[in-house]
N, C-alpha and C positions, 0 to 999 in steps of 0.2 A: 307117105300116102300108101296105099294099100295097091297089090300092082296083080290081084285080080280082081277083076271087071263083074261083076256081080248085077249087073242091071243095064237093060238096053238104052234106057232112058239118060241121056247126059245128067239129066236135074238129078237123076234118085243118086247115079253113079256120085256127082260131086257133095250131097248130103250125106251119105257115106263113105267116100273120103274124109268130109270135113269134122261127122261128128263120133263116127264109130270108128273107122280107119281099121290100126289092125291091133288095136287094142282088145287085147282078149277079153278083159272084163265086161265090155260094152258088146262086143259080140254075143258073148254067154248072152247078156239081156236083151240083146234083138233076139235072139233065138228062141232064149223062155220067154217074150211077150208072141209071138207066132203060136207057142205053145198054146199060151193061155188062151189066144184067141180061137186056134182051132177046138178045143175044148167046151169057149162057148158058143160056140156053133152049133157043134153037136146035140149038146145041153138043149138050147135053143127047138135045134129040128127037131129030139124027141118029144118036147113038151108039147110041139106042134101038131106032131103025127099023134100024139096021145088025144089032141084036144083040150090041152090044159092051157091055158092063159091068165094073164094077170089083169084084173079088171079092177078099174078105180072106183071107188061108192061112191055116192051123188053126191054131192054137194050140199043135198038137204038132210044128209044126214051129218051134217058138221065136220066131215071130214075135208082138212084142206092144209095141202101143202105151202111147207112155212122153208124157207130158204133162213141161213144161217144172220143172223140180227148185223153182223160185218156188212151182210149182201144185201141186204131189205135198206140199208140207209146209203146204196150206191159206192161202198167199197169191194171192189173186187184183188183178189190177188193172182199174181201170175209169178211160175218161177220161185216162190214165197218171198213176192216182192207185194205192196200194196200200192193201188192206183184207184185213183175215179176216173169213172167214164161221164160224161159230160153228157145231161140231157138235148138234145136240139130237136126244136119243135120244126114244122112244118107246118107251113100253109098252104 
């Protein structure tokens, strides 16, 4: 177990424990995914302050997003494990 304390929260502290600990390789990668996120942040805020956005075309112009043909027939994966989720209706 990793015997500094990195987080005030028990819950974060013991999921870092459990899945990064003090393995360096997994450390490097919490550190470059921080990285990446500060990055798109920045990204982000200056497309904002520029006034730039990404805007979806209508729908009547035939454009429409299509999810991967695995995912349209209710297979989803997790993990690169494959599952169905179970439709349940409501009344």
């Amino acid at each position: 177990m990793s015997s500094v304390r990195r987080f005030e929260s028990d819950t974060l502290q013991y999921f870092w424990d459990r899945y990064v600990g003090d393995d360096p390789e997994r450390i490097s990668e919490y550190e470059q995914c921080g990285a990446d996120i500060e990055v798109a942040q920045l990204i982000y805020d200056m497309r904002t302050e520029a006034g730039l956005r990404v805007e979806r075309p209508p729908e009547s112009d035939g454009w429409q997003a299509k999810a991967p043909a695995s995912q349209r027939a209710g297979a989803r994966t997790l993990w690169g494990r494959r599952f169905r989720l179970p439709i349940i209706g409501f009344s």
